[in-house]
MARTIZA-613400 format. One record per residue (C-alpha): residue number from 1; x, y, z. Coordinates in steps of 0.25 Angstrom, whole numbers. Example, Ala and Ser with C-alpha at 12.3 -4.5 7.8 and 13.67 -1.06 7.14 Angstrom:
# residues 2
R/nr/X/Y/Z
R/1/49/-18/31
R/2/55/-4/29
***
This chain:
# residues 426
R/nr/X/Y/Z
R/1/418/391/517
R/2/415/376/517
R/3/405/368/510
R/4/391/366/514
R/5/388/353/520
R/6/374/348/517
R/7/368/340/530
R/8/356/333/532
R/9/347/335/543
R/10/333/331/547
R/11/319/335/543
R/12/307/332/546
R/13/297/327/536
R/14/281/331/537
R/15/279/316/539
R/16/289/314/551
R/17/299/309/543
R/18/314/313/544
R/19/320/319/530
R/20/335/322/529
R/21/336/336/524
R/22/349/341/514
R/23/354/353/524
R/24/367/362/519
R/25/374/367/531
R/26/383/379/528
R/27/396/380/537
R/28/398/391/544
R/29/403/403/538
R/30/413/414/547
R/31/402/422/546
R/32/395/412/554
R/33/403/409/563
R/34/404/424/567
R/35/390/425/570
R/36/391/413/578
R/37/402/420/586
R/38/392/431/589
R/39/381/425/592
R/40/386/414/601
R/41/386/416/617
R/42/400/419/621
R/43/398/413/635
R/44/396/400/627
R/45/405/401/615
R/46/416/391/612
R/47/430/395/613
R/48/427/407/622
R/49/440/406/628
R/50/449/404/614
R/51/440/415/609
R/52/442/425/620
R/53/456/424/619
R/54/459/427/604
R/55/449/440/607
R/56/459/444/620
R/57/470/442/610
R/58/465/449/597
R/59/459/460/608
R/60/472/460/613
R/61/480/463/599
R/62/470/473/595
R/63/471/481/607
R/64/489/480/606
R/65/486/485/593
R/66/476/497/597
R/67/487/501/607
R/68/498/502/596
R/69/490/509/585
R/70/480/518/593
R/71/484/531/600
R/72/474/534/610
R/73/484/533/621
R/74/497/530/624
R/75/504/516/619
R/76/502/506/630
R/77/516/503/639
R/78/518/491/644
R/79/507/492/655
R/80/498/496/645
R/81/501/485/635
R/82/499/475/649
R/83/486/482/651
R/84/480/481/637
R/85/483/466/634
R/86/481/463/649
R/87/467/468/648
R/88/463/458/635
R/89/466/445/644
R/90/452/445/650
R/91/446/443/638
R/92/449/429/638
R/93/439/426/646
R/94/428/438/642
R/95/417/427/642
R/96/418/422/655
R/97/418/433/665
R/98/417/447/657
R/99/414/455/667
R/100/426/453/673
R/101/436/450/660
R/102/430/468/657
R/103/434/470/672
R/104/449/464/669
R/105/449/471/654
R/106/445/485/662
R/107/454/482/673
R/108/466/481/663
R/109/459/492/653
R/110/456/505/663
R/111/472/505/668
R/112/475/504/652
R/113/466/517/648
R/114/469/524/662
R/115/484/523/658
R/116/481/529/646
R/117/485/518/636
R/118/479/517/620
R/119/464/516/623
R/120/459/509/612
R/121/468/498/615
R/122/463/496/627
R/123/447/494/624
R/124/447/483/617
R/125/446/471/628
R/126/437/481/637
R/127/428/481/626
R/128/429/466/622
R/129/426/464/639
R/130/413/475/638
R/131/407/465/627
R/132/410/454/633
R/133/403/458/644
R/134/391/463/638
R/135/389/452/627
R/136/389/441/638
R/137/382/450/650
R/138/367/454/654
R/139/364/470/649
R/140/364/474/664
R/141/380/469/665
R/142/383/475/652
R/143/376/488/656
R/144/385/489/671
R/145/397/484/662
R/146/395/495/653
R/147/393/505/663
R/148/404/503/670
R/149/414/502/658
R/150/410/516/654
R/151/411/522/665
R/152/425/516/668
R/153/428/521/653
R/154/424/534/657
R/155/430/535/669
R/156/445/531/661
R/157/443/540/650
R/158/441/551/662
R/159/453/548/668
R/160/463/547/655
R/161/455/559/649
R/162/444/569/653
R/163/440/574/640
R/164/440/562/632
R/165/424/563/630
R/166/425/556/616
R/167/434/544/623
R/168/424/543/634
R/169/413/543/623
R/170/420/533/614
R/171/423/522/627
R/172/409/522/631
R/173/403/520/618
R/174/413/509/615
R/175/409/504/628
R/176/394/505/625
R/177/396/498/611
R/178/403/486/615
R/179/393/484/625
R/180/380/486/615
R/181/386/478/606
R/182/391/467/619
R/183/374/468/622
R/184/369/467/608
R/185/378/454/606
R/186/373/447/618
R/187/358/451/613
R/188/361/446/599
R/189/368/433/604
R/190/355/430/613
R/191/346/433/603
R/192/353/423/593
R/193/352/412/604
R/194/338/415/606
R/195/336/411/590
R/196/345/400/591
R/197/337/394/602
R/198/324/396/595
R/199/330/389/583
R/200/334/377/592
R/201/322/377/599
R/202/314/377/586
R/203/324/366/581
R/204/320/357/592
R/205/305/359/592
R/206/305/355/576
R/207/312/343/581
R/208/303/340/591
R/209/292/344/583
R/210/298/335/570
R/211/301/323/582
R/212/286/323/586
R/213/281/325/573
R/214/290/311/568
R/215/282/303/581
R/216/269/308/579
R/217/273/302/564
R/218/277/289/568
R/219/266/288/579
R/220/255/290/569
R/221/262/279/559
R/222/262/271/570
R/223/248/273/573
R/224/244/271/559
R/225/250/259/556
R/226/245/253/571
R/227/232/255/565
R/228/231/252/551
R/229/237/239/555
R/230/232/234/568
R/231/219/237/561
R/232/223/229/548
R/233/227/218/553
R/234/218/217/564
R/235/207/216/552
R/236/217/207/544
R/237/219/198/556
R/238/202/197/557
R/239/200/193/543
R/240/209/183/541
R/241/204/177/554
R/242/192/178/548
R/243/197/170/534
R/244/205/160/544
R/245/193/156/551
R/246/184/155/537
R/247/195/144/533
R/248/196/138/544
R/249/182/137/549
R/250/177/126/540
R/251/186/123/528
R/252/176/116/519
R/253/166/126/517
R/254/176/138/516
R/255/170/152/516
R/256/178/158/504
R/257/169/172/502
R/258/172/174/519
R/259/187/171/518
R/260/188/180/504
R/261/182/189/511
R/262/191/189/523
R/263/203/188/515
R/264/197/201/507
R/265/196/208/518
R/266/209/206/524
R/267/216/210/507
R/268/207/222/511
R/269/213/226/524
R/270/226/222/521
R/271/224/234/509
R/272/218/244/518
R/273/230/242/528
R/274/240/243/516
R/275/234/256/512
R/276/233/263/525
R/277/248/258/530
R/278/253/263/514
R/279/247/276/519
R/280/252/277/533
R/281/267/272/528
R/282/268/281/518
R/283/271/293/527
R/284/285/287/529
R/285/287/290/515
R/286/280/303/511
R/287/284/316/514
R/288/274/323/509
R/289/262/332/516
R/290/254/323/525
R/291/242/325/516
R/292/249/313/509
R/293/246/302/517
R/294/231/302/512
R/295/219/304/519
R/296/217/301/533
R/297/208/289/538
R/298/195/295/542
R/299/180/292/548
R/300/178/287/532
R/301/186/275/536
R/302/179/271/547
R/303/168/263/539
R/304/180/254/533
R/305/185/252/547
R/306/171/247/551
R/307/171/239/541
R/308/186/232/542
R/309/182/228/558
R/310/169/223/551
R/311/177/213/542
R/312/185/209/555
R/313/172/207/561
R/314/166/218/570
R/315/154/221/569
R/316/156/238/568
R/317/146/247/569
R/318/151/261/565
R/319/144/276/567
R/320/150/288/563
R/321/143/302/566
R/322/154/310/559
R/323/156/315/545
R/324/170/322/545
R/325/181/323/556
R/326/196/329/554
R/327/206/320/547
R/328/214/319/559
R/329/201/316/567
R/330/195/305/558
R/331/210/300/556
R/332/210/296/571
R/333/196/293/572
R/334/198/282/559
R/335/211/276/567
R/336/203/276/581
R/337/192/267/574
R/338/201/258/566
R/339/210/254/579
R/340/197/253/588
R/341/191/244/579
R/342/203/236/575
R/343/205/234/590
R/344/190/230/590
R/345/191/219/580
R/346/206/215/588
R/347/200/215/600
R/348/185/215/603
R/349/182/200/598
R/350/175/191/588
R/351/162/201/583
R/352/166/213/591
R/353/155/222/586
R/354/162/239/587
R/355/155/251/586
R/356/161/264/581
R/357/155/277/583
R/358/160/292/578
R/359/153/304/580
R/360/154/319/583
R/361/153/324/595
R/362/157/337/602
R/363/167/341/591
R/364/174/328/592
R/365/174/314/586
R/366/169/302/596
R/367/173/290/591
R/368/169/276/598
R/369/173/262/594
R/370/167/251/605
R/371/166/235/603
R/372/159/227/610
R/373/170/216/611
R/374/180/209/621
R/375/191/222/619
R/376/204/219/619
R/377/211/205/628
R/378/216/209/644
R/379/229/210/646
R/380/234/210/628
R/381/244/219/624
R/382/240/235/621
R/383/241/239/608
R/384/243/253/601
R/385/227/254/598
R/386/223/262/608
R/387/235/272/607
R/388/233/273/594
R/389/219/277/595
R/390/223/287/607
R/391/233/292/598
R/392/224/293/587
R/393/215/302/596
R/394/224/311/603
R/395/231/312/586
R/396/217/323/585
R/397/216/327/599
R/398/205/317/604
R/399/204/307/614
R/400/201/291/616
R/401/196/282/625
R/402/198/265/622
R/403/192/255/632
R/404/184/244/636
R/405/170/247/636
R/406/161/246/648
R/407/151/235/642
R/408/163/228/634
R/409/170/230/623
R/410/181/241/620
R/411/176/256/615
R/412/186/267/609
R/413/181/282/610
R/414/187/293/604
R/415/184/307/604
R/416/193/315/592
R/417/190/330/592
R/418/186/334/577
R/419/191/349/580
R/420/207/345/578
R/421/213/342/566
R/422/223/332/576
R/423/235/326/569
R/424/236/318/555
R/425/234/304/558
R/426/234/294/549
***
């Protein structure tokens, strides 16, 4: 038996990634390819016609040799010796049309038994015909077919003898046999194609699940990184306006405390951005439980948030009427806040003041950031902000509305129900 051949295939990982897994694949063994034989649909198999013509001619040599060794009837003449090879060419093509390859076999076997010729010799391509028949035909086919075989047995052994009640007993037994066992075949084999399809089916429904589970990954990295970094350097680009105009307002009496400050709060935005992208890049390199990445940003982030749009310059005024949400729920609820009020500083103007408000409410988690400043320019280029934040909400099954408000300014209003546990997002 040959080697096995180690292949590699695909899998995978819990993080979306793609591992290559070490896979022995055995070859087949003859055992194998026997049970292939069975199973497989003859009305489709390879090589039917090869295939049906080595059975014609091994049935063929089988039956020659019955006829010379067996004596239960006289030694086929020539006539008979036409008969019984004549009656094995339709076999050849027993797949297409057996119905009427087991009328030629009978049509060339009944004047072989009515003359009286060795009778075992001549059953072999009948029988080969019958399970042909049965093994590719519906029951009720099987059943006529069976009906009238037997009778026409019957009528034959009649005719050469009335008293052979065990002969008659023994043909239509043999008759009944090979059709059970044609019937229990074609059952068999649609039974194995049923599994086989199951198999395939579940095949490709891990693929597609392991396909949507890879986008939902790089979808949520996408979103992470759009905004940690929109929000960083939103901030960084405020405060180092901030230190530019310091230096530049009046040189002589430089305001060393305000530019230290400035420069310290942008060293401390540019840590803050370092840590969370280390934590959001480090699931293309673990392959561990998801309870690796650490914990989620929650609603106990939100007070630094406030506090970086202050150093940027708004003026925020925060209220939060909620202790505890899901993880999932506060997750999305942290990212919602942190884009609206990045967009705020971005967008609104020179002292935008923002109000952000959370509360409870009807078993879900109402979540509000409004400004009161000029909103974003006419006709500029969209950004991913706002799809992000939608994609944050639907994440945990919520919804959220984002426009101008009605007296001025922009307002972002989101409900996240707090009864789902939603998707990990990050």
């Amino acid at each position: 038996m040959p080697a096995a051949e180690p292949t590699r295939r695909p899998i995978l990982s819990r993080r979306g990634a793609f591992l290559a897994e070490d896979v022995t694949v055995q070859a087949p063994t003859t055992g194998n390819r026997i049970i292939a034989a069975i199973n497989r649909d003859p009305l489709t198999a390879p090589h039917a016609l090869r295939n049906d013509t080595v059975l014609a001619v091994v049935a063929a040599a089988l039956a020659v040799a019955l006829a010379l060794l067996v004596d239960d009837g006289r030694r086929p003449d020539a006539l008979g010796w036409a008969l019984l090879l004549v009656s094995h060419v339709p076999l050849v093509w027993r797949r297409r049309r057996p119905v009427l390859v087991l009328l030629a076999v009978v049509a060339c076997v009944f004047p072989y038994h009515f003359l009286g010729y060795a009778h075992t010799a001549g059953t072999q391509a009948a029988y080969v015909a019958l399970y042909t028949v049965a093994v590719t035909g519906r029951a009720l086919r099987t059943v006529l077919v069976g009906i009238g075989v037997i009778t026409l047995s019957v009528g034959v052994m009649l005719t050469f003898s009335a008293h052979e009640t065990l002969g008659l007993q023994k043909a239509s037994g043999w008759v009944v046999a090979v059709l059970f066992l044609g019937v229990d075949v074609r059952f068999y084999r649609r039974y194995v194609t049923s599994i086989v399809e199951r198999a395939e089916r579940a095949e490709r429904t891990r693929e597609e699940e392991a396909r949507r589970r890879v986008a939902e990954e790089r979808l949520r990295i996408a979103r992470d990184l759009h905004d940690l970094l929109a929000h960083s350097i939103t901030l960084i680009g405020v405060q180092t306006s901030v230190a530019a105009h310091v230096l530049s307002a009046d040189p002589e009496r430089l305001d060393r405390e305000t530019v230290a400050k400035a420069l310290d709060d942008i060293a401390e935005t540019c840590r803050s951005a370092r840590g969370e992208l280390r934590t959001t890049l480090e699931v293309l390199r673990e392959h561990g439980p998801p309870e690796a990445r650490g914990p989620l940003p929650g609603l106990d982030g939100l007070p630094d948030l406030a506090q970086a749009a202050r150093l940027a310059g708004a003026r925020v005024e925060q209220t939060v009427r909620i202790r505890h949400a899901p993880p999932a729920v506060g997750a999305a609820a942290y990212r919602i806040v942190q884009e609206a009020l990045t967009n705020a500083v971005r967008h609104a103007g020179p002292d935008v003041s923002v109000r952000v408000e959370l509360e409870e409410r009807q078993g879900a988690l109402q979540l509000s950031v409004s400004d009161d400043g000029t909103g974003p320019a006419p006709g500029g280029t969209p950004g991913f902000g706002l799809v992000g934040m939608r994609e944050r909400a639907r994440s945990v099954n919520g919804t959220l509305d984002a426009g101008p408000r009605p007296g001025g300014g922009f307002e972002v209003a989101a409900v996240l129900p707090l009864t789902t546990t939603g998707k990990r997002t990050g």
